[in-house]
C-alpha positions as CSV (number, residue, x, y, z in Angstrom):
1,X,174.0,-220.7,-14.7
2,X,177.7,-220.0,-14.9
3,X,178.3,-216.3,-14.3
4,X,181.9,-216.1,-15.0
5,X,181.1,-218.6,-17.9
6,X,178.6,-218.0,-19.4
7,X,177.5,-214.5,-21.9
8,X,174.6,-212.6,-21.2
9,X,172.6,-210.1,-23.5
10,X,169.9,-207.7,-21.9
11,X,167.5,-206.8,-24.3
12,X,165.6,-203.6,-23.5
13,X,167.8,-200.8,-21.7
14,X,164.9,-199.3,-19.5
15,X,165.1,-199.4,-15.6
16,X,165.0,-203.1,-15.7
17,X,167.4,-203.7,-18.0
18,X,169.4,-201.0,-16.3
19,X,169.4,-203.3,-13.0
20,X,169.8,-206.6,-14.6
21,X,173.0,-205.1,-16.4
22,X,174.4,-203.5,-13.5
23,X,173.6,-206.7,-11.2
24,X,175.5,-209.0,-13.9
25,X,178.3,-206.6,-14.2
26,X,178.7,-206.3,-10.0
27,X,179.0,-210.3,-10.8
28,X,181.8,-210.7,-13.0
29,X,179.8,-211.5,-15.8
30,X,180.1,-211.0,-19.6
31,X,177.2,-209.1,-20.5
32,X,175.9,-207.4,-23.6
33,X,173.5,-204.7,-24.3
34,X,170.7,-203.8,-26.9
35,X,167.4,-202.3,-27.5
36,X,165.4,-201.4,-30.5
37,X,165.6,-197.6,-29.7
38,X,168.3,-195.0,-29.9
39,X,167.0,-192.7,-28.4
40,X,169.2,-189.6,-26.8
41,X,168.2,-190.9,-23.0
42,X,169.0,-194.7,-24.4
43,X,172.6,-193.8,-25.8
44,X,173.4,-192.5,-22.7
45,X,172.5,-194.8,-20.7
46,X,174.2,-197.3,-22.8
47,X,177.2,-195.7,-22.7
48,X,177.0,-195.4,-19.3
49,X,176.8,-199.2,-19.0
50,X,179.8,-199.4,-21.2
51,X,182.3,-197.7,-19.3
52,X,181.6,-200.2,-16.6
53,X,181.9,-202.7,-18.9
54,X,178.8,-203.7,-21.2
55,X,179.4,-204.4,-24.7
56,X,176.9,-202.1,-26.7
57,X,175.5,-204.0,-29.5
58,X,173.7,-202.1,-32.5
59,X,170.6,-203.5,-34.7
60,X,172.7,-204.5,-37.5
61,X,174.8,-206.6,-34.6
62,X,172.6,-208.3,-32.8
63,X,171.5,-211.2,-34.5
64,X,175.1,-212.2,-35.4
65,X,175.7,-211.9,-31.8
66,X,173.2,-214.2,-30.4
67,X,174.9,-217.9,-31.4
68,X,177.3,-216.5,-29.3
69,X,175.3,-216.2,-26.5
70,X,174.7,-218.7,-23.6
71,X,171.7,-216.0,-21.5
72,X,168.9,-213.7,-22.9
73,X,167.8,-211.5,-20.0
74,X,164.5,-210.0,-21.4
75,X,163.0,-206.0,-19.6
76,X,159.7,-206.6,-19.2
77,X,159.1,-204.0,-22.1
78,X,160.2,-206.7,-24.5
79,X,157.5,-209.3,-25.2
80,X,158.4,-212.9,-26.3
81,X,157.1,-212.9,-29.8
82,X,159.6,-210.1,-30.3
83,X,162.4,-211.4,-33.5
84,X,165.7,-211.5,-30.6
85,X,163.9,-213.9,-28.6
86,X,162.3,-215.9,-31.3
87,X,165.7,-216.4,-32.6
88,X,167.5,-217.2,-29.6
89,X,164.5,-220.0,-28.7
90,X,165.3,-221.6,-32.1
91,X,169.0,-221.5,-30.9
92,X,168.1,-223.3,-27.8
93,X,169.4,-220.3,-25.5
94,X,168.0,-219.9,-21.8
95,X,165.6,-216.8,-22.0
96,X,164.8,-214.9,-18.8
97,X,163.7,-211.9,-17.0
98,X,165.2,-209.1,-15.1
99,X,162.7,-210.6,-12.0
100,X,163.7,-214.3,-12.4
101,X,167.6,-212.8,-12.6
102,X,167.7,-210.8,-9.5
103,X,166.0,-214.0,-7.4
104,X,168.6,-216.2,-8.2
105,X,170.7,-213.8,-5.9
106,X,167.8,-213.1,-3.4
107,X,168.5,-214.5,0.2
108,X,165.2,-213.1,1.2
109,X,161.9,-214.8,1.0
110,X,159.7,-213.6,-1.3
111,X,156.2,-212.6,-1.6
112,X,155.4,-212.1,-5.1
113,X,151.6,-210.3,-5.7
114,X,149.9,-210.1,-8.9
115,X,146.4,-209.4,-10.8
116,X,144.8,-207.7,-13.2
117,X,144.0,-204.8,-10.1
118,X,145.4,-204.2,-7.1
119,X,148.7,-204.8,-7.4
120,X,150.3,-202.2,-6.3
121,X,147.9,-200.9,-3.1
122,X,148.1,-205.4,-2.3
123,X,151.9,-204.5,-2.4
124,X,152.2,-201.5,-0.7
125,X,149.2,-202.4,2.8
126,X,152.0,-205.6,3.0
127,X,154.9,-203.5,2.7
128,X,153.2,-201.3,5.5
129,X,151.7,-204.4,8.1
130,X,155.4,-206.2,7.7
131,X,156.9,-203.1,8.9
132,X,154.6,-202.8,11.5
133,X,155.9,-206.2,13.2
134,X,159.3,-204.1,12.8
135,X,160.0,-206.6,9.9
136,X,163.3,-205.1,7.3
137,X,160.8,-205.0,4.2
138,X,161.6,-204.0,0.8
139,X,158.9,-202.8,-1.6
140,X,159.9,-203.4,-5.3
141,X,159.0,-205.2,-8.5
142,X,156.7,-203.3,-11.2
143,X,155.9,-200.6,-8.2
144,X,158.9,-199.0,-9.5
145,X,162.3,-200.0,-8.0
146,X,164.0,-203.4,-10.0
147,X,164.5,-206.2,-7.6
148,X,167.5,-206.1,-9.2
149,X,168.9,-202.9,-8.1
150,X,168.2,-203.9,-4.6
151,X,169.2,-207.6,-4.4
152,X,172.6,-207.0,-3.0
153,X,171.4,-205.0,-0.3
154,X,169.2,-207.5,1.3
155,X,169.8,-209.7,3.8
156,X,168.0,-213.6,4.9
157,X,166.3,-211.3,7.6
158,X,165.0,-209.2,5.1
159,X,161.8,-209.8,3.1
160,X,161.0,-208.6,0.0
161,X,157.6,-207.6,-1.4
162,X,157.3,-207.7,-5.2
163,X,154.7,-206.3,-7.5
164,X,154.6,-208.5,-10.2
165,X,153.3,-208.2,-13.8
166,X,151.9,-209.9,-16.5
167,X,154.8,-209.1,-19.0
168,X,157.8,-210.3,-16.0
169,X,155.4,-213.4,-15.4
170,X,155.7,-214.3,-19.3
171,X,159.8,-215.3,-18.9
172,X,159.2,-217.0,-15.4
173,X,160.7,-220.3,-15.1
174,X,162.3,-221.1,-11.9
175,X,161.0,-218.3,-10.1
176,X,159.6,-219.4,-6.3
177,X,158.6,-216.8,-4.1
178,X,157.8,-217.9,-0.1
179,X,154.1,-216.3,-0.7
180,X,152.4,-215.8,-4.3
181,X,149.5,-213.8,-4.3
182,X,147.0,-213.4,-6.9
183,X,144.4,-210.6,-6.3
184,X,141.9,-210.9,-9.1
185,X,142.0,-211.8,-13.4
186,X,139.7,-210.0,-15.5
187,X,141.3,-209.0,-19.3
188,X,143.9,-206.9,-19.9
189,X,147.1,-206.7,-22.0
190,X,145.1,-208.9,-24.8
191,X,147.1,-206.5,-27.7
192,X,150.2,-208.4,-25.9
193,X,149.2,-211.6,-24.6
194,X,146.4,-212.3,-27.2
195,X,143.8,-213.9,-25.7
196,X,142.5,-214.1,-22.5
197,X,143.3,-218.0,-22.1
198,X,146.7,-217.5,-22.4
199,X,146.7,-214.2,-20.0
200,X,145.6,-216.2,-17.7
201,X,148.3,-219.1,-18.2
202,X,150.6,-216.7,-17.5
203,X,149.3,-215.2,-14.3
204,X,148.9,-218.7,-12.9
205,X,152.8,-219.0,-13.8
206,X,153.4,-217.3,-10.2
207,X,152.0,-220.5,-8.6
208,X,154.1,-223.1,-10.9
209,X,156.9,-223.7,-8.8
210,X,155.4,-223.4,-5.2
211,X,156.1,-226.2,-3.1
212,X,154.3,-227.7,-0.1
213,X,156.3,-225.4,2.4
214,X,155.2,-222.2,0.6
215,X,151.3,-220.4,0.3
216,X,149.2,-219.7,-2.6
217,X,147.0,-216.3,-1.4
218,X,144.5,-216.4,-3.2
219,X,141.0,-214.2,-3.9
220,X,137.9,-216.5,-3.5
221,X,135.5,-213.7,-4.9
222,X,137.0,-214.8,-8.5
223,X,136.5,-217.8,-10.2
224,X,139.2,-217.6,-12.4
225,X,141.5,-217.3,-9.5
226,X,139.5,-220.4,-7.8
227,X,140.2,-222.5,-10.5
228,X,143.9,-221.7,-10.1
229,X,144.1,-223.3,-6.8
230,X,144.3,-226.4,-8.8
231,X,147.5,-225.8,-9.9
232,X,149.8,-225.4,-7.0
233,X,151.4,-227.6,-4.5
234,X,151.6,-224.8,-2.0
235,X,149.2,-224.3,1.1
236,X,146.2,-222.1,-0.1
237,X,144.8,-219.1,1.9
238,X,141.7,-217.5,0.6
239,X,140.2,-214.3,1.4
240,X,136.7,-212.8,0.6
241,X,134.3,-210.0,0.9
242,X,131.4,-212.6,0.9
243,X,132.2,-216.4,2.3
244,X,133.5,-217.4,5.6
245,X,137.0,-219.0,4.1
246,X,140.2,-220.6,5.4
247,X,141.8,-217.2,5.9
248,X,140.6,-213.4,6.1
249,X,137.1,-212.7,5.5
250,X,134.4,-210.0,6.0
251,X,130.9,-210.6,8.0
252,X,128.6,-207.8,9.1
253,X,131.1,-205.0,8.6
254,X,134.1,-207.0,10.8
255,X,137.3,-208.6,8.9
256,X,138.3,-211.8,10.5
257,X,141.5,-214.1,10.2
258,X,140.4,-217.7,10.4
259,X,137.7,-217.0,12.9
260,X,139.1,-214.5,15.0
261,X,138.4,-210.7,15.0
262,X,140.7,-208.4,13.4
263,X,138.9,-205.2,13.4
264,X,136.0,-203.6,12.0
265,X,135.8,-201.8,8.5
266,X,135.1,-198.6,9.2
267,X,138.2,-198.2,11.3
268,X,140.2,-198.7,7.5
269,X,140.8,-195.1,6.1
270,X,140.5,-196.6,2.8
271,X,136.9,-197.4,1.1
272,X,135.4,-199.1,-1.4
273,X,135.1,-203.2,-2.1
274,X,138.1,-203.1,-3.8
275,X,140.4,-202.0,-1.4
276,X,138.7,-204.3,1.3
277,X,139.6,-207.0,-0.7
278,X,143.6,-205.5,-1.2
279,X,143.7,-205.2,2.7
280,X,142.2,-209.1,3.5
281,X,145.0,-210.3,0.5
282,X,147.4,-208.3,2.8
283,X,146.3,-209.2,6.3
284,X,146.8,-213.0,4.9
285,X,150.6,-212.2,4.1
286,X,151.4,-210.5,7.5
287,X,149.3,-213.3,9.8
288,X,151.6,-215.9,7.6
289,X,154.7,-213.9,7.6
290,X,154.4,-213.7,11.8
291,X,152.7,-210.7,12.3
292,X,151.2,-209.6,15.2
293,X,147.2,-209.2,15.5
294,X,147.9,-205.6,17.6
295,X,151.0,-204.7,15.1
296,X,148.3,-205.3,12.2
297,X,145.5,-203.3,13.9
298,X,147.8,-200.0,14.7
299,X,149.1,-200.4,11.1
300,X,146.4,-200.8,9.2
301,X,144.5,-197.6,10.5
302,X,147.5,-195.8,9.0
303,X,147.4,-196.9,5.5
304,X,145.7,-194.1,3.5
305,X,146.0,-195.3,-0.2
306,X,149.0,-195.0,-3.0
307,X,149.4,-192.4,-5.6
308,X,147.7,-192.6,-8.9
309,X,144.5,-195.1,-7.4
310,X,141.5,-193.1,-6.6
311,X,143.4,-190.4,-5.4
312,X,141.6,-187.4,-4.3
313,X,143.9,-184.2,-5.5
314,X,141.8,-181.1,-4.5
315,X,138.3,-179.0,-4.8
316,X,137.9,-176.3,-6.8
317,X,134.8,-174.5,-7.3
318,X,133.0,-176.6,-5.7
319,X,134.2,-179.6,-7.8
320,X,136.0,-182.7,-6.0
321,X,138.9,-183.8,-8.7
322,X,140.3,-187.5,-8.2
323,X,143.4,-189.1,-10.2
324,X,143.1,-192.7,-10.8
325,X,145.9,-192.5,-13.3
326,X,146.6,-196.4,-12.5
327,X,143.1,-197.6,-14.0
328,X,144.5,-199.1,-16.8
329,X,141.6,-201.0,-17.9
330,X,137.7,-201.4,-17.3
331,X,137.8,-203.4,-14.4
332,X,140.0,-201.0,-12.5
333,X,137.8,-197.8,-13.7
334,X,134.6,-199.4,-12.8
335,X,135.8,-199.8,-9.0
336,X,137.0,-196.1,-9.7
337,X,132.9,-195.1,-10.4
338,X,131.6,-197.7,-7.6
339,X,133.7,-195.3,-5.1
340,X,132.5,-191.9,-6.3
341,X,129.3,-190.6,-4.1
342,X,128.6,-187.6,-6.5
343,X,127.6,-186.8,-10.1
344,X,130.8,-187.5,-12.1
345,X,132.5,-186.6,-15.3
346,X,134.9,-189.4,-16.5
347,X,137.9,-189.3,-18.5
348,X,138.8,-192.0,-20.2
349,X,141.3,-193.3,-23.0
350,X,145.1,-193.5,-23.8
351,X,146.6,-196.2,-25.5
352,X,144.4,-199.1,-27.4
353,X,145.0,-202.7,-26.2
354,X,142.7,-203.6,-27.7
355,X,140.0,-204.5,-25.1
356,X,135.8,-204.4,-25.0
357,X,134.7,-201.1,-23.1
358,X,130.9,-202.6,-23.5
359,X,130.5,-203.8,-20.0
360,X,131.9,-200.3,-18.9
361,X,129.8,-198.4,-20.9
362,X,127.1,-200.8,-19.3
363,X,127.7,-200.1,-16.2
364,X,128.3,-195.8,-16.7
365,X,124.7,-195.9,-18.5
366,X,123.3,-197.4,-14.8
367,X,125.5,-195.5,-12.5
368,X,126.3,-191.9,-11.0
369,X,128.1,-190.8,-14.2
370,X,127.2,-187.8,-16.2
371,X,129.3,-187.2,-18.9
372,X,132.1,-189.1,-20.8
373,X,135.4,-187.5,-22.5
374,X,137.0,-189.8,-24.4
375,X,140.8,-189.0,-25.6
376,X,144.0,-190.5,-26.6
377,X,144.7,-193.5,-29.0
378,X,141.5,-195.7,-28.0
379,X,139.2,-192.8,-28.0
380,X,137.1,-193.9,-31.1
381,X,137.3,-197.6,-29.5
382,X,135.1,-195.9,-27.0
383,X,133.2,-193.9,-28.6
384,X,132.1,-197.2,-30.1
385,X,131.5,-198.9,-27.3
386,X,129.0,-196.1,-26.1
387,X,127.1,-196.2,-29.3
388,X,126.5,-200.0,-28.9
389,X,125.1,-199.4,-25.8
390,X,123.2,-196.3,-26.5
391,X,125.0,-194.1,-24.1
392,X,125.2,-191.0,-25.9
393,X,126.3,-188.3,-23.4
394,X,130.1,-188.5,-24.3
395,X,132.3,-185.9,-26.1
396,X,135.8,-187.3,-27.8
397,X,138.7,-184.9,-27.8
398,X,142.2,-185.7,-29.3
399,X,144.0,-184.0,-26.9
400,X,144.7,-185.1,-22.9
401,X,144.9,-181.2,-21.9
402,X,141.7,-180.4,-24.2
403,X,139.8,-183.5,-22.1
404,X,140.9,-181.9,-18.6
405,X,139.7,-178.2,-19.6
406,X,136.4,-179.5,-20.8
407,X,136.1,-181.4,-18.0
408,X,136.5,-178.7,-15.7
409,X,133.6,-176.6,-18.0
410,X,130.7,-179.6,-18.0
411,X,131.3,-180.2,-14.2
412,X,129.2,-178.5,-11.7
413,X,129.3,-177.2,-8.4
414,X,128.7,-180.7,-6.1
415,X,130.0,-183.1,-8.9
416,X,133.5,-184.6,-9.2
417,X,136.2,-184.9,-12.2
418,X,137.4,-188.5,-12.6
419,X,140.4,-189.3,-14.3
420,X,140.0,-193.1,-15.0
421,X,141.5,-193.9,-17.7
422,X,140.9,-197.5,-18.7
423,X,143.8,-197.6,-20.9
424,X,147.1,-197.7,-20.7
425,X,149.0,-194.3,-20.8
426,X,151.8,-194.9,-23.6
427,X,150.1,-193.2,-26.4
428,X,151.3,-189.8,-25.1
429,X,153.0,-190.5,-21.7
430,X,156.1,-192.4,-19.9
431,X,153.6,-194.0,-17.7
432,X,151.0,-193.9,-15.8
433,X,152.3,-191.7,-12.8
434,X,153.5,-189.3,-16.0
435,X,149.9,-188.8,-16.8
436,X,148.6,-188.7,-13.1
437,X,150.8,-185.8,-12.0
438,X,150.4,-183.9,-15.6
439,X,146.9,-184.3,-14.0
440,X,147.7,-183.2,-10.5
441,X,149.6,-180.6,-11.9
442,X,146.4,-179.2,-13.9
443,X,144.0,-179.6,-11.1
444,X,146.3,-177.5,-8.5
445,X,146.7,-175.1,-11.2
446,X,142.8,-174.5,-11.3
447,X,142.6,-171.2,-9.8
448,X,139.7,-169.9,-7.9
């Protein structure tokens, strides 16, 4: 790749595309702009990009535009059946992604971490134990901040931690991170990805370039991430709640690295399966990446969970209220329920992708929950699903604000409200941190 050579086109102005624009521009390179949307905060930001040199190019432009081009640099917003890319393909032009950009100009190692769950708590404990052995560590990726808007900051002393998605894994091709970590694979994003075979190709695609100097970390406790050991050159470190593996493992309450103690569970402020498992995916990074066993101990005792995932916001009258905005699909929400201790109403719903609630409704029929509110795009989905497996305590409101007051009236003094979605949020909101602190917001507002 030729920066001063060759032309670039960013499709999809959103903070990713933002980055890759501004990183190409800081570069010297020719670099156009688009996206499907003109929306007010979109024009400005394109203009914005243009007085620093962009060229803005409009829908009736575009396509004329691409021969032209020698680079497509895709946000991760933009999926690869979209018409630009399909286009350019035919033309034989180099398709990308903001992530796969922004390494080329990394001189950090890189420790990549993706899964269907877990991502961003994997992300944030490594972030945490690196700094600990008073590593410089950068948290970015899909967590929020665009490698790319960092890259030129970092150093080879540096390392950077990168949560890493489905939809930036689908333009991967040369992309190597130092450490790829997969947590776990159950469906999700099938309305983009189609099927769960080729979801799970393109997971596996953080593995595809890993060479025998670099580690595959990978969860034991899932077969479908098993099965993707087979597809990497790299040294592979498992971890488990349940076998004695190569790397960190739990016995009898006590998490030990490759036979030796670390420390025991309870001394984690975090609870729940799934976070044991996001702490022995991160204590397998920081013992690789040099970390101290007494730097890891002090630092882990510290780490008391991220935003948005099972967060506890307040009581009020007697109820306990918890935002797990970022359960964006069954999987996450049922480790949501397995970590509740009283009688809960669950909110669920947002936007369909398409996926089978059947197994969740399975397990809410057998579990501590009391009452359903189904909302948003997918609420009928799940209404479904609940009717299929004859759970019929569930009331299905349009409206998120309507779902949070009910909620508040059907729960009782000693139970909690759960906002677990299941779904992703873009039916109504930005995001899900959006519809976590819209929830926050109502829940501190509840006056007693």
């Amino acid at each position: 790749m030729f920066l001063k050579r060759d032309k670039f086109l960013v499709v999809g102005i959103s903070k990713s595309g933002i980055s890759a624009t501004n990183l190409l521009l800081s570069k010297g390179a020719k670099c156009y702009i688009y996206d499907d949307y003109e929306s007010a905060k979109i024009v400005d930001e394109c203009k914005s990009l243009q007085e620093k040199g962009a060229v803005w190019v409009k829908k009736d432009e575009v396509f004329d535009l691409l021969p032209e081009v020698d680079v497509v640099v895709l946000s991760p917003g933009v999926a690869i059946d979209h018409d630009i890319p399909i286009k350019a393909k035919k033309l034989k032009k180099r398709i990308i992604g903001e992530i796969e950009l922004a390494s080329y100009f990394c001189p950090s190692p890189i420790i990549a971490v993706t899964g269907t769950n877990g991502k961003t708590t994997t992300c944030t404990m490594i972030d945490v134990l690196l700094k600990g052995g008073d590593t410089d560590s950068c948290l970015c990726g899909n967590i929020g901040t665009p490698l790319s808007s960092v890259v030129e900051k970092l150093t080879e002393n540096s390392v950077v931690t990168l949560e890493t998605s489905s939809f930036q894994l689908e333009t991967v091709s040369s992309f190597t991170p130092h450490v790829a970590v997969i947590t776990n694979i159950t469906p999700d994003h099938l309305s983009r990805h189609y099927n769960m075979e080729n979801y799970v190709f393109i997971k596996s695609k953080i593995l595809m370039n890993l060479r025998e100097s670099e580690y595959a970390v990978l969860s034991y406790d899932d077969a479908q991430v098993v099965k993707m050991a087979e597809k990497t050159r790299a040294k592979v470190v498992f971890f488990s709640t349940k076998t004695q593996v190569n790397g960190a493992y739990l016995e009898n309450g006590k998490v030990f690295y490759k036979g030796k103690y670390v420390l025991s569970l309870d001394e984690l402020p975090i609870s729940g399966e799934h976070n044991t498992l996001n702490f022995l995916a991160s204590l397998c990074v920081a013992k690789i990446m040099g970390v101290t066993d007494e730097a890891i101990y002090e630092r882990a005792k510290t780490f008391k969970g991220v935003r948005h995932r099972i967060q506890f916001v307040r009581t009020a009258y007697g109820v306990d209220y918890y935002n797990d905005s970022k359960a964006t699909n069954a999987d996450a929400t049922e480790k949501a329920i397995d970590a509740m201790s009283k009688p809960t109403v669950l909110i669920l719903g947002g936007k369909d992708k398409g996926l089978d609630f059947i197994r969740l409704f399975e397990k809410i029929k057998t579990g501590k929950v009391k009452s359903v509110i189904a909302t948003g795009e997918s609420r009928y989905r799940l209404l479904d699903s609940a009717k299929q497996t004859g759970y019929a305590n569930i009331s299905v409101v349009e409206d998120f604000y309507v779902a949070l007051r009910l909620a508040t009236i059907i729960a009782k003094e000693g139970d909690c409200v759960l906002l677990s979605p299941a779904c992703s949020s873009f039916d109504r909101f930005n995001d899900f941190e959006e519809r976590g602190e819209r929830f926050i917001d109502y829940v501190e507002n509840i006056y007693e």
